[in-house]
C-alpha positions in Angstrom: 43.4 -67.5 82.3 42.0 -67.0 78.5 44.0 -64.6 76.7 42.8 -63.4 73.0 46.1 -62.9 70.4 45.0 -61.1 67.4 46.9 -61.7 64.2 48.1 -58.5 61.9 45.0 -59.1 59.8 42.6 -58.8 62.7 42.2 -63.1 63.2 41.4 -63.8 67.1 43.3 -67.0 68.5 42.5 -68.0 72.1 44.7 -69.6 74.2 44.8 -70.3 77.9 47.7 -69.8 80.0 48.6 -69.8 83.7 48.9 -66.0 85.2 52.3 -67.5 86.9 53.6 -68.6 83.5 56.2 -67.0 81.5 55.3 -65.3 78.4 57.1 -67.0 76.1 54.4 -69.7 77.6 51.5 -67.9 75.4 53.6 -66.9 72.6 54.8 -70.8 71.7 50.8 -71.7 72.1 50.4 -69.1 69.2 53.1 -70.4 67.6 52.2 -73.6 67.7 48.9 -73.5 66.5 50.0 -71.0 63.6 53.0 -74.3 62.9 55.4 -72.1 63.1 58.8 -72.9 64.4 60.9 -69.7 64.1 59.4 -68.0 67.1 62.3 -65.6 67.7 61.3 -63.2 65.0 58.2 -62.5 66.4 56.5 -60.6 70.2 53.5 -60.3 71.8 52.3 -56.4 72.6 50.1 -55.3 74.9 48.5 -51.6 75.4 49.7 -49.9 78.5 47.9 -47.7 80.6 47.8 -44.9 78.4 47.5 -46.5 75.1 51.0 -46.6 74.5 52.1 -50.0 72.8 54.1 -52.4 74.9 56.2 -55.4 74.4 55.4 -58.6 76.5 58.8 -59.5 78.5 58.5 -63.3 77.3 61.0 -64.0 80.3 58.5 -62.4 83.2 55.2 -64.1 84.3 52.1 -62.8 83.1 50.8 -61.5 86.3 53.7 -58.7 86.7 52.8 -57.2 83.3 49.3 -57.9 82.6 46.2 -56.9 84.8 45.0 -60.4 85.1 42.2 -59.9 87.0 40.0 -58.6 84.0 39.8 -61.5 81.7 40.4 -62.2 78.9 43.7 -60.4 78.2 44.2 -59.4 74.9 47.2 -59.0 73.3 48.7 -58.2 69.3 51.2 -61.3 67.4 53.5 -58.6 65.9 57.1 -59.2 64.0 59.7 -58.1 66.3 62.7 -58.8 64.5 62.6 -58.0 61.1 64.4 -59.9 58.2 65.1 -60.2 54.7 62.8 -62.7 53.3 65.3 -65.4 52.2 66.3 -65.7 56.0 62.6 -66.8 57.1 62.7 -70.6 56.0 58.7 -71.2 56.9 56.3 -70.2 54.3 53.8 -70.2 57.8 56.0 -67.8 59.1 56.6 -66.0 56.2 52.8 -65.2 55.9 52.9 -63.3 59.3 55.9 -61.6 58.1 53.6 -60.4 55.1 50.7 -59.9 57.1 52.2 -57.4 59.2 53.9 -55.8 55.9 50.3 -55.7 54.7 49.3 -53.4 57.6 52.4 -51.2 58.4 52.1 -50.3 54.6 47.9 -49.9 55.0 48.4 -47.8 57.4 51.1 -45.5 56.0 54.1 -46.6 58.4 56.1 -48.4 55.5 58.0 -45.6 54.1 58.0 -46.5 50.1 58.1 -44.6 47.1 55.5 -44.1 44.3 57.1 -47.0 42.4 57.8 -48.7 45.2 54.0 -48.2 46.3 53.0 -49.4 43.4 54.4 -52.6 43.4 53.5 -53.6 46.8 49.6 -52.7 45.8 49.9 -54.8 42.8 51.9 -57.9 44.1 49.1 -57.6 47.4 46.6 -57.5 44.3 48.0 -60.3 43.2 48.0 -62.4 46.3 44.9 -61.4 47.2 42.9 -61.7 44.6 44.6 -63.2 41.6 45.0 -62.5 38.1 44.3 -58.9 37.2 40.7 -59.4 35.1 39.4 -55.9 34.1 35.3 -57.2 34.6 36.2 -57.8 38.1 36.4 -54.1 38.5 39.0 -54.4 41.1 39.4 -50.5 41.3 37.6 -50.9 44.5 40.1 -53.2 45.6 43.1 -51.4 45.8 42.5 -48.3 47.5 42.4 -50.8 50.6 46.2 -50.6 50.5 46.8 -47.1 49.3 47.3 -44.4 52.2 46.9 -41.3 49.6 45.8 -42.4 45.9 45.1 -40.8 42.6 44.1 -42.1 39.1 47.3 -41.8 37.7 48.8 -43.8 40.6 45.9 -46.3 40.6 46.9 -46.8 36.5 50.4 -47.7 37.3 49.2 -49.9 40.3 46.9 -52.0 37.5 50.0 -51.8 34.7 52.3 -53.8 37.4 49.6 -56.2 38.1 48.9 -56.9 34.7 52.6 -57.9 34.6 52.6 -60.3 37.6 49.8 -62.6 35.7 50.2 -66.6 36.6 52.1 -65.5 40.0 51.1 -68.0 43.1 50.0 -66.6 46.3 52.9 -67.6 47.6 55.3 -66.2 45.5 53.8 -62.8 45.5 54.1 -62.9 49.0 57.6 -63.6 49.3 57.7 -60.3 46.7 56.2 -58.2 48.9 58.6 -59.1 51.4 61.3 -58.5 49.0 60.1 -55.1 47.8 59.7 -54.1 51.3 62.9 -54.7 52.6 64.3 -52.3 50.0 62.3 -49.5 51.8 64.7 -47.0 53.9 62.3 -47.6 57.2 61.9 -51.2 56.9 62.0 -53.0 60.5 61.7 -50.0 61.8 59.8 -49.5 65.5 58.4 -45.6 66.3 58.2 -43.9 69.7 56.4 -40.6 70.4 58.8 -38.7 72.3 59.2 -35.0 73.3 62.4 -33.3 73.2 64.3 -30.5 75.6 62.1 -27.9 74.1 58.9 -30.2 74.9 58.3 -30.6 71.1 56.6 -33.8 69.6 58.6 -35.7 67.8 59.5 -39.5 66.6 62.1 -41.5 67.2 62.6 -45.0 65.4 64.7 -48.0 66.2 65.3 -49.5 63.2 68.0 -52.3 62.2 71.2 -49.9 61.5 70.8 -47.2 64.4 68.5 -44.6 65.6 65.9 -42.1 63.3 64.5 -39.2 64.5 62.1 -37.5 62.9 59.5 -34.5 63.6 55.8 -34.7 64.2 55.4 -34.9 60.7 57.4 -37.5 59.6 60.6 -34.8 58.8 63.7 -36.3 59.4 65.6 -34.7 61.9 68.9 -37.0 62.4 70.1 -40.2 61.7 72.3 -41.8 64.7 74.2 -45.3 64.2 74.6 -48.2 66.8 78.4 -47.2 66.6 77.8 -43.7 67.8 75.9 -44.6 70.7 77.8 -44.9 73.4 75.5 -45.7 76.5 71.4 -45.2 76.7 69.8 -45.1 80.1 66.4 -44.2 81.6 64.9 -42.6 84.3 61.2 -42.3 85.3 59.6 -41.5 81.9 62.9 -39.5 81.2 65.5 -41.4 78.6 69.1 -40.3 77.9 71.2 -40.8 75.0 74.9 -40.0 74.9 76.4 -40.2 71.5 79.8 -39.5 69.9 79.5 -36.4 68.0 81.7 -35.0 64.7 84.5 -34.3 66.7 84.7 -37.1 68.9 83.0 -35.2 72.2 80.3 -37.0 73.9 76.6 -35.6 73.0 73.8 -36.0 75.8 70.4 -36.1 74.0 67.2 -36.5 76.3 63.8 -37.3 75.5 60.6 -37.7 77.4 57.9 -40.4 77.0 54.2 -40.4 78.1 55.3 -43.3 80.9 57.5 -44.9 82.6 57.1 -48.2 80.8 56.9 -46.5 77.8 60.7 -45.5 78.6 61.8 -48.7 79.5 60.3 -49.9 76.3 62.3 -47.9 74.5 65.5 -48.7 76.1 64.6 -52.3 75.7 64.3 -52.0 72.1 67.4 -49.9 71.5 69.7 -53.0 73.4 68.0 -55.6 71.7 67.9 -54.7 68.1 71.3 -53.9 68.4 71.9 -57.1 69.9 69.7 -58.9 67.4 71.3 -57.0 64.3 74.9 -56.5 65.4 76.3 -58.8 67.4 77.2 -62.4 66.9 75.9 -63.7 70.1 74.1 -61.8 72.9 76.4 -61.2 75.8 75.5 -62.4 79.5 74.9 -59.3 80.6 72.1 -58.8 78.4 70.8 -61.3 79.2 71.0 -61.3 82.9 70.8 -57.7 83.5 67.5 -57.6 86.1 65.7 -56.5 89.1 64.3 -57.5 92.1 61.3 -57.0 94.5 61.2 -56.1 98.3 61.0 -59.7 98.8 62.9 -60.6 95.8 66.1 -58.8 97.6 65.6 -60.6 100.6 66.1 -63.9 99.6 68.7 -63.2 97.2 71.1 -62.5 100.8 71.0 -65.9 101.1 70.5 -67.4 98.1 71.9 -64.9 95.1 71.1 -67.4 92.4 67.2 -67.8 93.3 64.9 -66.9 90.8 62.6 -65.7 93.3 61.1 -61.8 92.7 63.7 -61.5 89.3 62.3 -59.8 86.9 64.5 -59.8 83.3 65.3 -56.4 81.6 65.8 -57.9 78.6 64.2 -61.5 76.5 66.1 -61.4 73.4 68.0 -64.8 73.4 69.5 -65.1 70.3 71.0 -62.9 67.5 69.9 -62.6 63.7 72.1 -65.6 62.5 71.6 -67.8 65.3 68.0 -67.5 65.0 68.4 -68.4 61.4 71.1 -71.3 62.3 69.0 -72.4 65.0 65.8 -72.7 62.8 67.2 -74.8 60.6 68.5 -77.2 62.8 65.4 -77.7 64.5 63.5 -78.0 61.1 65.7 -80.9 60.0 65.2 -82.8 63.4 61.4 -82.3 63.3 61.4 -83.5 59.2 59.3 -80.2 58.3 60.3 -79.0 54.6 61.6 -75.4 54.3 59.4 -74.3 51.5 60.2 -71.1 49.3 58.9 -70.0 46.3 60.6 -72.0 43.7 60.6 -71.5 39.6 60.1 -74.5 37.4 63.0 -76.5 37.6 64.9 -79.8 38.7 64.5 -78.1 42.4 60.5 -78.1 41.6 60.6 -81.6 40.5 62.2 -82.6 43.3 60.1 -81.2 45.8 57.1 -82.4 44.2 58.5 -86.1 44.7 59.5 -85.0 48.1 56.2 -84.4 49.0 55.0 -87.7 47.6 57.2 -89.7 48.8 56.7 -88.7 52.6 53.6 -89.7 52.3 51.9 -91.3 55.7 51.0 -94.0 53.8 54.1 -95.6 53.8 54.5 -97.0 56.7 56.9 -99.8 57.0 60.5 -99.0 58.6 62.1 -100.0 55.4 60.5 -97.3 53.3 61.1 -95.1 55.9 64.9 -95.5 55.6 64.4 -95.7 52.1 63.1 -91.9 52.4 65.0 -90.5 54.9 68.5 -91.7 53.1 66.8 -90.3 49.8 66.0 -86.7 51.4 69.5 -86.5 52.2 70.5 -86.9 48.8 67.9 -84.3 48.0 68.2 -82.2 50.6 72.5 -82.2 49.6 72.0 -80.9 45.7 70.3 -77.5 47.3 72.0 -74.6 47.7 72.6 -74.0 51.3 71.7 -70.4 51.1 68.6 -70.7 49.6 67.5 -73.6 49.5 66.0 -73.7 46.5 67.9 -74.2 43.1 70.8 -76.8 42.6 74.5 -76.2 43.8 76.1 -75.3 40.6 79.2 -73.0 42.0 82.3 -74.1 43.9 84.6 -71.9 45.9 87.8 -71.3 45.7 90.8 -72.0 47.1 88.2 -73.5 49.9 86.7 -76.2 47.1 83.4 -76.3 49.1 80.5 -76.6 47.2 77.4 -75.2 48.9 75.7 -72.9 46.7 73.9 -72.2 43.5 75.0 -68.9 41.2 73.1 -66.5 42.6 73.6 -67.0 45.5 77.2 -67.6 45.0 77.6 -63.9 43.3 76.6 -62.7 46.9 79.1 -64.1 48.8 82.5 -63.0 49.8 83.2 -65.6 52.3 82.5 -69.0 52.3 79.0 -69.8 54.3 81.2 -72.8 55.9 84.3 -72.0 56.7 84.5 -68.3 56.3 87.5 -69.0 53.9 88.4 -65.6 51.5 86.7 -66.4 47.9 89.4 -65.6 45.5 87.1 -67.2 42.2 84.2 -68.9 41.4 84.0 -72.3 39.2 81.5 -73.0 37.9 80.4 -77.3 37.9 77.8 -78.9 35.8 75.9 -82.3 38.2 74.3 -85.5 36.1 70.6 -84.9 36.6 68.9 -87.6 38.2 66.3 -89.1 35.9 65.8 -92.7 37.4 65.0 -91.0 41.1 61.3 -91.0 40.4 60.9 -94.0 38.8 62.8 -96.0 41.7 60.2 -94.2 44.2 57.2 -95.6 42.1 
């Protein structure tokens, strides 16, 4: 079966995949040919029957979500999960991540200030097109990214880019990211809901809790994951019972335009919490399901059969073991977690990296040559960032794992969650004589 994925900035990618398949089946082809390797942040959406937006269960086949027979599907690469930047260690993957910034802000959804505006225009500007050059009369450029513009917002957009001059592509788009995060709505998913009185309103799942706004955009209430204390669904009915001022349990109930619209909504509740909150996710999220006619029948005799199960939920790992897991597997496959760097021994370093795991070289002596030398390398990063030099050691722990700013962050040790009392700060011999062995 062909099925079409298109990208946040409207690029088609066809892949075929079988109609008996698992999702997650179509989203690690997209993955794949996009080289990326964190492929829990992200979801494929489809539109249900009523144009309502709709998550692909990545643990279901194809067939029971998709109408198959009119080929080719088509379906949306969105950002599920959504994280601070220093967290995504693919620049590939970061690009989606500012892809899909690029749009939610387009299209007004990113909730940002004037300032805030303003600098996301001017660093998207800057990655777009460069170096702010006045002849280039890119006026008509950046009303592309302003919702609602004026001149005397458009003069403060071309001030901050006229400040971001010599910034790589790269870098500005690991700013955007940056700036983005700091917005109140950021990660934040909407459904159109009505309430009791049948009145339109918007309800957002974000990372901290639950957002309700009015048709406009008003907020209405704010409602943590700590308050909630059980969401259910019925039909195109959801329920929401949450601990109010006093401690007395508050039913709040909403209705959708469908039934899978509801069940969406559930789903997203349990699994950003899940994702955001919790350390692992617990077994009976993840093997919370159902079961057809036939399905039932042969689970009499055989309850562990996989036969007619549908999954509730696909979420299969939280925020930091997605982020654990990632780097794991990008040390096993030998891909380099690139971030934006600024010109230092770090810079140098991955320069040589670069040129020194050349394909070239392909004798198993220089191969063990490089691998023992990326280990050096790879142990004088910070392990948060990985990007400057260690330069801070904890203590009473003594571990030595970070650079300052990263340090300056930290209340606990990143490896054994030991108490930081004080910070000492250690000057390393820089290696001069690295490069010149390599040549």
């Amino acid at each position: 079966m062909m099925v079409l994925v298109s990208l946040p900035d409207s690029v088609v990618i066809e892949v075929d995949a079988n109609t008996k398949a698992a999702g997650q089946e179509c989203l690690d082809q997209v993955c794949r040919k996009l080289n990326i390797l964190e492929v829990d942040y992200f979801g494929l959406t489809y539109m249900g029957k009523k144009g309502e937006t709709l998550w692909l269960n990545l643990r279901n086949p194809l067939s029971s979500q998709l109408n198959t027979g009119s080929t080719p599907c088509r379906l949306q690469l969105r950002v599920k999960f959504f994280v601070q930047p220093h967290l995504i260690l693919q620049e590939s993957a970061r690009h989606v991540f500012y892809l899909q910034v690029k749009k939610d802000f387009g299209e007004g959804i990113l909730n940002a200030s004037a300032a805030q505006s303003a600098k996301l225009c001017a660093l998207i500007a800057q990655s777009e097109s460069g170096d702010y050059v006045k002849e280039k009369s890119q006026y008509n450029f950046y009303p592309n990214f302003i919702p609602q513009w004026s001149t005397t917002f458009l003069n403060s957009v071309v001030l901050e880019h006229t400040k971001l001059r010599g910034m790589s592509k790269s870098t500005a788009e690991y700013r955007v990211l940056q700036e983005a995060s700091a917005c109140d709505n950021f990660g934040m998913e909407y459904y159109e809901v009505r309430n009791n009185a049948d009145q339109a309103m918007k309800l957002g799942v974000g990372p901290e809790g639950l957002t309700i706004y009015d048709a406009d955009f008003a907020f209405v209430q704010s409602i943590s994951y700590g308050l909630i204390k059980m969401a259910t669904h019925t039909n195109r009915c959801f329920f929401l019972t949450i601990i109010g001022p006093t401690g007395e349990s508050i039913m709040l109930g909403f209705k959708l335009v469908t039934t899978k619209a509801a069940e969406g909504l559930y789903r997203a509740i349990t699994e950003k919490h899940a994702f955001y909150r919790c350390e692992t996710v617990r077994p009976a999220v993840r093997t919370q399901c159902s079961r057809d006619f036939r399905g039932t029948i042969v689970a009499l005799f055989n309850d562990k059969s996989e036969f007619g199960k549908k999954y509730v939920f696909d979420i299969q790992r939280t925020c930091r073991e997605v982020y654990d897991h990632a780097r794991r597997l990008i040390y096993s496959t030998g891909k380099a977690i690139s971030l934006p760097s600024t010109p230092s021994l770090s810079s140098s370093r991955t320069s040589l990296r670069d040129r020194s795991f050349s394909d070239s070289m392909d004798s198993l002596d220089s191969k063990q040559l490089r691998e023992k030398l990326r280990k050096i390398q790879d142990s004088m990063l910070c392990k948060v960032c990985m990007d400057a030099d260690i330069s801070t050691a904890f203590c009473p722990c003594g571990h030595l794992v970070c650079c300052g700013v990263c340090a300056s962050c930290c209340d606990e040790c990143p490896l054994c969650r030991c108490s930081i009392e004080h910070t000492q700060h250690i000057f390393l011999p820089l290696s001069t004589n690295i490069e010149d062995a390599e040549e």
